[in-house]
C-alpha positions as MATLAB code, in Angstrom:
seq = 'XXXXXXXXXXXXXXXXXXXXXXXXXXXXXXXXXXXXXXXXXXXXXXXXXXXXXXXXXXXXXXXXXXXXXXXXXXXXXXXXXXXXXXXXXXXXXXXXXXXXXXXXXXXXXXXXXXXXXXXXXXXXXXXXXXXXXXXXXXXXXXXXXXXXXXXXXXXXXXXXXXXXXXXXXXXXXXXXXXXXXXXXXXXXXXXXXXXXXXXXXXXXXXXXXXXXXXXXXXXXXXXXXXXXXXXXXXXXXXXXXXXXXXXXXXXXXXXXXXXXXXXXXXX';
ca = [
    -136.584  -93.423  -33.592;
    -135.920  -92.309  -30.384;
    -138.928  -91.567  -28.167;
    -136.453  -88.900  -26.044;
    -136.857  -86.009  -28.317;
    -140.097  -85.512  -26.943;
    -138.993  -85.871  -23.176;
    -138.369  -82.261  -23.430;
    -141.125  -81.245  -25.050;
    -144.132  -83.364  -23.540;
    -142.534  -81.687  -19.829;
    -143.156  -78.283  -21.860;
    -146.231  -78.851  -22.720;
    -147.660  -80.425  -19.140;
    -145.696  -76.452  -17.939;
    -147.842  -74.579  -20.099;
    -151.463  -76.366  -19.345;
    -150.377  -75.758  -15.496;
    -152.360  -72.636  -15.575;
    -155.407  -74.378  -17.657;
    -157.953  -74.947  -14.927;
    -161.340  -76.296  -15.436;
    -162.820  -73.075  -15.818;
    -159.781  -71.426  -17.883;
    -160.405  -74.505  -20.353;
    -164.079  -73.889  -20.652;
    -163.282  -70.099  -21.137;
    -159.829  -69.849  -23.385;
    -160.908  -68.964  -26.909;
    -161.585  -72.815  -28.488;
    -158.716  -71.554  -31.334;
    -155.913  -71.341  -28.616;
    -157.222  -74.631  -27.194;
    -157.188  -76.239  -30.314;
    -153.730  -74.926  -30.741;
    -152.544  -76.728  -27.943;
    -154.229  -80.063  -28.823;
    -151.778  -79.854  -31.644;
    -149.048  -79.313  -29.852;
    -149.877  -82.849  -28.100;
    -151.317  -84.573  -31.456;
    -147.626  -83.811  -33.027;
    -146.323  -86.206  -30.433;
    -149.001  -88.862  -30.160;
    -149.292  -89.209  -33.984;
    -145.800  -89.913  -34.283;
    -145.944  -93.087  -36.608;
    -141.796  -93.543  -36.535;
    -141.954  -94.611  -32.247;
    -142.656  -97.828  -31.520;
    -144.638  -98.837  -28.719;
    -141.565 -100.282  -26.616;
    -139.786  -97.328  -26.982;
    -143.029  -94.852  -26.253;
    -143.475  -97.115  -22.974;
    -139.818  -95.458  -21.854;
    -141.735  -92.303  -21.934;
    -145.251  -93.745  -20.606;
    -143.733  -95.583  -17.852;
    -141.690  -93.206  -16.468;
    -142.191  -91.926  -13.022;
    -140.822  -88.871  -13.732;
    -143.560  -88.041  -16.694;
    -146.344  -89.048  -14.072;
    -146.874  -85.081  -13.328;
    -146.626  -84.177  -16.637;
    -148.786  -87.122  -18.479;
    -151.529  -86.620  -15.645;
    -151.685  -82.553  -16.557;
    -152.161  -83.621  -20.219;
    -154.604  -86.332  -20.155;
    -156.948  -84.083  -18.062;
    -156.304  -81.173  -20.364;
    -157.613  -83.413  -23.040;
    -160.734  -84.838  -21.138;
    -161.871  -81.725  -20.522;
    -161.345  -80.598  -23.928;
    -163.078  -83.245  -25.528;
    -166.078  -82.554  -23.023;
    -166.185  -78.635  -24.350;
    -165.877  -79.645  -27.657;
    -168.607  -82.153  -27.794;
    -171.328  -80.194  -25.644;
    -170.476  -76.728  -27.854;
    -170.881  -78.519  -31.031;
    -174.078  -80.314  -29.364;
    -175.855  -76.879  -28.374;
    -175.075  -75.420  -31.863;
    -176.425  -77.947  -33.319;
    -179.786  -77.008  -31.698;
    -179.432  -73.363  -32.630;
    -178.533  -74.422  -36.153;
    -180.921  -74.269  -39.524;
    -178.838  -77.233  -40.331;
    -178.150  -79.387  -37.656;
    -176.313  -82.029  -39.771;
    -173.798  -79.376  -41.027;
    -173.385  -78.289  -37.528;
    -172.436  -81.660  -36.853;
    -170.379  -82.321  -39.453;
    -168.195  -78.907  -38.407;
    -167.735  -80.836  -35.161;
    -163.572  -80.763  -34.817;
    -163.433  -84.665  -34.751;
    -166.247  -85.854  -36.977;
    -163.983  -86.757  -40.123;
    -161.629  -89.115  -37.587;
    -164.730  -90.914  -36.171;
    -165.843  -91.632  -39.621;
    -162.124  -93.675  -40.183;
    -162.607  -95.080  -36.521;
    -166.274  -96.067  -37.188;
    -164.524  -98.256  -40.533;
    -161.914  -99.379  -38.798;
    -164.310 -101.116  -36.423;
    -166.364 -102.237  -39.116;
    -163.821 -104.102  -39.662;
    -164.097 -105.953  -36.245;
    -168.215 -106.512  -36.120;
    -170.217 -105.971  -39.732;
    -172.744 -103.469  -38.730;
    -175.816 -104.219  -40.524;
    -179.525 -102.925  -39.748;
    -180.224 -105.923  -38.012;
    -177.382 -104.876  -35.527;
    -178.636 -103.166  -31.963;
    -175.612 -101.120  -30.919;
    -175.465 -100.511  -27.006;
    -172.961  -97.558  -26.398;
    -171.619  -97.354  -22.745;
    -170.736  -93.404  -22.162;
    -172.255  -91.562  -25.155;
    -171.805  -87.956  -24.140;
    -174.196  -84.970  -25.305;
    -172.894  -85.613  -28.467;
    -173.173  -89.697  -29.635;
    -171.221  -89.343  -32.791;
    -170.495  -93.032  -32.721;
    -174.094  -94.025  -32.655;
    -174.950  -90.945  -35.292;
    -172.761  -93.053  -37.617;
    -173.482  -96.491  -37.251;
    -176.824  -95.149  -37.974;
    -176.133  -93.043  -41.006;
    -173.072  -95.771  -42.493;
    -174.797  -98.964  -41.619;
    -178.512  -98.305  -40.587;
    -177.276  -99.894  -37.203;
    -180.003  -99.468  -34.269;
    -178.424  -97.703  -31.325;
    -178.808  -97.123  -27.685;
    -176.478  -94.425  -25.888;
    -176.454  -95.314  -21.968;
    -175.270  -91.801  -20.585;
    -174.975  -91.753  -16.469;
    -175.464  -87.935  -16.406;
    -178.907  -86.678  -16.400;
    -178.736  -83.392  -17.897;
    -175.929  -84.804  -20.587;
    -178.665  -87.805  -21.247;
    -181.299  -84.914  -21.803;
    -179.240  -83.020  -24.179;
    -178.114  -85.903  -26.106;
    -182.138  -86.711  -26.590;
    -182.395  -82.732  -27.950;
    -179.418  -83.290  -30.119;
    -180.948  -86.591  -31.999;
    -184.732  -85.086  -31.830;
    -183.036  -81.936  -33.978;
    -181.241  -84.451  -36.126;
    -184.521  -86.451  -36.971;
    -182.993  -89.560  -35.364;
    -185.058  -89.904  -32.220;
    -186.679  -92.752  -33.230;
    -183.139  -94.744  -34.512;
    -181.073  -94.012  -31.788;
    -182.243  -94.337  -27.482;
    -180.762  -92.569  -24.683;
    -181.065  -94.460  -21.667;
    -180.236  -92.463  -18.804;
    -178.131  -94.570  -16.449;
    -174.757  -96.981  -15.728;
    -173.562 -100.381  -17.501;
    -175.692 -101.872  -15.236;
    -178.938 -100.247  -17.600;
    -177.438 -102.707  -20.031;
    -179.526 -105.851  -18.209;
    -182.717 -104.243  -19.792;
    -182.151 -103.140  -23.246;
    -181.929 -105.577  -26.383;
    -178.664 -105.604  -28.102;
    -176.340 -107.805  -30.662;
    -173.262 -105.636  -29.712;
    -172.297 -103.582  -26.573;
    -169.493 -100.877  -27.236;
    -167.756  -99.072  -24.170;
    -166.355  -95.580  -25.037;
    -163.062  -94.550  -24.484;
    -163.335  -92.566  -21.780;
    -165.783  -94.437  -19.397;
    -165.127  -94.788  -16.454;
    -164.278  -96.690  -13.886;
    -163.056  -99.351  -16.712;
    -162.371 -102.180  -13.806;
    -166.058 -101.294  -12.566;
    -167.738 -101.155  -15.910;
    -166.142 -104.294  -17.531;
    -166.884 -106.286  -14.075;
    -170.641 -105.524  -14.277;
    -170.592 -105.879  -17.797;
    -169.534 -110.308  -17.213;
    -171.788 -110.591  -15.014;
    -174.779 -109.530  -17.400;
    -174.106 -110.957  -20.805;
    -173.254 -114.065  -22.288;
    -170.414 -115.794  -24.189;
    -171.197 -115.093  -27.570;
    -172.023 -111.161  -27.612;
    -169.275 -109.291  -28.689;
    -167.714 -106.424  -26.574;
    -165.634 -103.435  -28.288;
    -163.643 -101.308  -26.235;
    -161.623  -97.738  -27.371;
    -158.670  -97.427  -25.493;
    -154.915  -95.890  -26.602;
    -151.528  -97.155  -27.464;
    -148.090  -96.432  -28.192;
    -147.715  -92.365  -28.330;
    -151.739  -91.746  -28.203;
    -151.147  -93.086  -24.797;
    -149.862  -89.068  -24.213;
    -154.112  -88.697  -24.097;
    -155.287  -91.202  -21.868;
    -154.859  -93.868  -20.082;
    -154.994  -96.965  -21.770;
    -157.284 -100.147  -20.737;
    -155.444 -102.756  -18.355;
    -155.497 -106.429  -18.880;
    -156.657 -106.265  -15.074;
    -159.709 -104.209  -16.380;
    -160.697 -106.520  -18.580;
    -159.936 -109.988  -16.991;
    -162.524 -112.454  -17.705;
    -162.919 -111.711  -21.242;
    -160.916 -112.792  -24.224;
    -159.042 -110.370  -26.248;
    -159.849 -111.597  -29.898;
    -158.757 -108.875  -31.991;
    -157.647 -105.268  -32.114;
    -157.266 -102.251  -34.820;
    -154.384 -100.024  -34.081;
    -155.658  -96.354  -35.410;
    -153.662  -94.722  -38.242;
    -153.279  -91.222  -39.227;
    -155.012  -88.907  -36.779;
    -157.437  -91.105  -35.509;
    -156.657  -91.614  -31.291;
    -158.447  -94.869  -30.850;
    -157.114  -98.417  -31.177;
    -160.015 -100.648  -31.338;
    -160.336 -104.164  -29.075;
    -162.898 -106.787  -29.492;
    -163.427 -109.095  -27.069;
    -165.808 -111.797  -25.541;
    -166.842 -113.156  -22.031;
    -165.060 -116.083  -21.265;
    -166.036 -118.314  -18.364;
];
């Protein structure tokens, strides 16, 4: 189907977040925010375009304006959405329902299987998370699904800090680190796996640092978007991640955002 009966309606949507400044996103009620996630999620969940034809839209010059207004929109909204559900959760009686309120928790359960899928998380597995947030869902659940040891490397201080609040009120302080700091951090912390979030950045920067630290053999998984999710963020370049090998990747179904990529240092 046709990719162009969105043209319309992606330019709409880029009109109406025009007057959505950073602090008119952090103060909108989180229901009309939500409502205009939607809006977006209608068109990036669109299972009927194929990725050549959502590249007509994605590659367009013309959509540069209106892609750049909607990828921040959703940045920013992921941001709110994590730290609010992160301090409730330590004004809650019961943190892990708190957390399990959080607007995306059911998707990262699929996205946590789907990557499953790509490394067997096991207890014996030391999970190094590059760009955790104040809210490391991911690590949360390789812990809780798969007993997985974790380490979030978070380059903020005070996000680091509340992150270590957030796992203290979960009881998890002692299965899952925060290490306050770049992918650089990575040279001195034990790990089987190294995961770099979606929306780390810079990708060229992280992925560059990241060869010259590890070996051949550790694998690497990287979030990034295709086809329609592409609406939400940039994807990850080939340029970003010259050097390694591109083994094997999980394209997201339903409303998960993420396609999953494993790959491995090549020399």
């Amino acid at each position: 189907m046709s990719c162009y009966k969105y043209w319309d309606k992606i330019k709409a949507i880029a009109h109406s977040l025009e007057d959505y400044k950073e602090y008119k996103t952090d103060e909108t009620p989180i229901d009309e925010i939500i409502s205009l996630l939607d809006s977006v999620e209608v068109i990036a969940h669109d299972q009927e375009i194929d990725f050549d034809s959502a590249k007509h839209i994605l590659d367009d010059q013309q959509m540069n304006e209106a892609l750049k207004l909607i990828r921040k929109f959703y940045t920013r909204l992921g941001s709110r959405l994590e730290t609010e559900n992160a301090m409730a959760i330590l004004n809650s009686d019961e943190p892990w329902k708190t957390l399990e309120s959080f607007h995306f928790y059911h998707r990262y359960q699929g996205l946590i299987k789907n990557e499953n899928q790509l490394v067997k998380f096991t207890p014996e597995q030391k999970v190094v998370f590059i760009g955790g947030g104040p809210l490391p869902l991911t690590l949360i659940l390789f812990n809780k699904l798969y007993g997985s040891q974790c380490v979030s490397v978070e380059i903020l201080p005070e996000v680091a800090e509340l992150s270590r609040q957030v796992l203290k009120k979960l009881g998890l302080e002692s299965e899952i680190e925060v290490v306050e700091g770049d992918e650089n951090s990575v040279k001195d912390i034990d790990y089987t796996v190294i995961m770099v979030a979606a929306l780390a950045e810079p990708k060229e920067r992280i992925f560059t640092n990241l060869w010259d630290i590890m070996d051949t053999i550790t694998p690497v998984i990287y979030r990034t978007y295709t086809g329609m999710r592409a609406i939400l963020y940039s994807p990850v370049t080939e340029k970003a991640t010259r050097g390694f090998h591109k083994e094997v990747m999980i394209l997201p179904t339903g409303k998960i955002n993420n396609t999953s990529v494993l790959i491995r240092k090549i020399v």
